[in-house]
N, C-alpha and C positions, 0 to 999 in steps of 0.2 A: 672546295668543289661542290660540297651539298648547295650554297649559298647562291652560284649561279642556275642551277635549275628553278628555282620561284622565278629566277628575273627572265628567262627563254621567253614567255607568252609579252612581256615586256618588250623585248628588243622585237619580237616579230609586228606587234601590236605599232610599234613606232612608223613602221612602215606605210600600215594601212593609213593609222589614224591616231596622229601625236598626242590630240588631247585623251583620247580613250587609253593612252598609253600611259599618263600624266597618271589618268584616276586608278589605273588597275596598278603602277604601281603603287602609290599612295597607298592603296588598298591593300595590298599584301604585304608592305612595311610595317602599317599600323595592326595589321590581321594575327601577324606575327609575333610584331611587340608585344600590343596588348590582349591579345588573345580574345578576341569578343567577335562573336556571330553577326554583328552588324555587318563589319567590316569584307563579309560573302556578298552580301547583297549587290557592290558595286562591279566586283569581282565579275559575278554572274551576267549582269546588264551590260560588259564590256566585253563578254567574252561572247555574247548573243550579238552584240551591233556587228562585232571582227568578224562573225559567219559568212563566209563566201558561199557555200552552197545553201539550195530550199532543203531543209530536212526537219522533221516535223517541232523539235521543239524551239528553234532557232529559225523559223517562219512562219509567216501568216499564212502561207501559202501552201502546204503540203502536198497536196492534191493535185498541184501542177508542175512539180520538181522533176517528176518524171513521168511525160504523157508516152500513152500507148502512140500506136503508128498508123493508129484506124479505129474508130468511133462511131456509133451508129444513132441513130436516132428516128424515130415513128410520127408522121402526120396524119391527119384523116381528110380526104377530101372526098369527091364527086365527080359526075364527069356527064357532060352533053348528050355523046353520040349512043347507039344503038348496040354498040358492040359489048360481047360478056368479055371479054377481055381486055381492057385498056393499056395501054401503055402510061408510064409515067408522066409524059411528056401532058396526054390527055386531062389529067386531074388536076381539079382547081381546089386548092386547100381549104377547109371549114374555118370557120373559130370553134373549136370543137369546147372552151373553154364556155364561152357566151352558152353555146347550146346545151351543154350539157353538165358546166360549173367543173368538170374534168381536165386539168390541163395536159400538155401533151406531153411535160416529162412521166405524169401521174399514168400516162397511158401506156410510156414505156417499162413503168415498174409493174405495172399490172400485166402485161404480157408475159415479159419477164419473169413471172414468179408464177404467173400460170406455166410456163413451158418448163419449168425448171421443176414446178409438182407433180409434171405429167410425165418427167425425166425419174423423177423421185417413184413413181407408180410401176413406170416399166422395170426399174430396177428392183422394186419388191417383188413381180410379176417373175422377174428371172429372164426377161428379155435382155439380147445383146445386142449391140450393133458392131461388125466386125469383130466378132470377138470381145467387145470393151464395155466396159457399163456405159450406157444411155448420160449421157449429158446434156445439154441446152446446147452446146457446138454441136454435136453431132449426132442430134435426134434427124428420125426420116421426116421430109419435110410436110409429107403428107400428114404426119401427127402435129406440126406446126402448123399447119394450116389451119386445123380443128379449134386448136387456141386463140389465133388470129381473131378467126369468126366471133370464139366467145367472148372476144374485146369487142369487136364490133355488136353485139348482141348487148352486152354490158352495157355501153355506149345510147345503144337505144333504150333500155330502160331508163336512164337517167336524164333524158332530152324533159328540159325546164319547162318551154310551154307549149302549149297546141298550136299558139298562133306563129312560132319559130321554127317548124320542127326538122327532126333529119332529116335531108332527101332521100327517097326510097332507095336511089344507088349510091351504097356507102365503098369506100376504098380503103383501107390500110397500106399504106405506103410505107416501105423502110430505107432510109438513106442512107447509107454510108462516106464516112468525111476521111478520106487516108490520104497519107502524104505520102510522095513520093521527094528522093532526092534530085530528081532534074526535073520536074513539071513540076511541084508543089504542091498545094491541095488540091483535091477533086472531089465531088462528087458524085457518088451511084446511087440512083432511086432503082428501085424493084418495090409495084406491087406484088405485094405477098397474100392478098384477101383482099375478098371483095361481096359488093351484096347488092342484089338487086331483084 
């Protein structure tokens, strides 16, 4: 009875992939017999290829094995008309990369981590919201705002030349990418800040 548990990943293996079933037994025959560490190696690379599911050390892919249901991400653009308040609709996106050597994931980790040390501040402060320690979910948005700006402010310090430069009315834009199960993806823009 001990003799048919090695052989189990064997018989299931056959099903997938005969040859990989060829090598891992082989491999555990010889592993057995002669008792030598080699003989893991093949073991291991047959039992990584048989992986049905993404999970981290049996894919290249970890990171996408299991996505969230809504994603967000930040662009910086500008806008024509006269109005302080734009709609999303209204804004024409920069190369904020060209302008300022800053690319836009880079501007999402900076906001990010600005709103998350101003979460970090409230909660040494002793401030709550609802009862709850202060987080980056569920900071007031008026404290979000403050942040936003000093991305945008940020932004303008780092604009490359004089002869490229920001336009005086700057936008922060944030999209949202979620899925739904009967319409699919979609997206929501909301300006969150703006400068002008």
């Amino acid at each position: 009875m001990t003799l048919d548990l090695p052989f189990t990943p064997v018989l299931a293996a056959w099903n997938s992939d005969p040859w990989c079933a060829v090598i891992l037994a082989a491999s555990l025959y010889f592993g057995i017999k002669h008792r030598h560490s080699f003989f893991a190696l093949p073991i291991l690379v047959c039992v990584s290829l048989l992986a049905q599911d993404d999970y981290y050390p049996l894919s290249y892919f970890p990171m996408y094995s299991d996505p969230d249901e809504s994603e967000n991400y930040f662009y910086i653009g500008t806008w024509e008309s006269d109005t302080v308040d734009p709609k999303p609709e209204e804004i024409t996106p920069l190369p904020v990369r060209k302008m300022t050597g800053i690319t836009a994931p880079k501007v999402k980790k900076i906001q990010k981590a600005w709103v998350r040390g101003r979460a970090d501040e409230m909660n040494d402060e002793g401030i709550l919201v609802d009862g709850k320690k202060v987080k980056d979910t569920n900071m007031p948005m008026e404290e979000k705002v403050i942040q936003y700006l000093r991305v945008l402010d940020h932004l303008r310090k780092h604009q490359r030349s004089a002869s490229n430069p920001l336009p005086e009315k700057l936008a922060l834009v944030e999209v949202w990418i979620e899925f739904d199960q009967e319409v699919g993806y979609r997206e929501t823009a909301e300006v969150v800040a703006t400068q002008h």
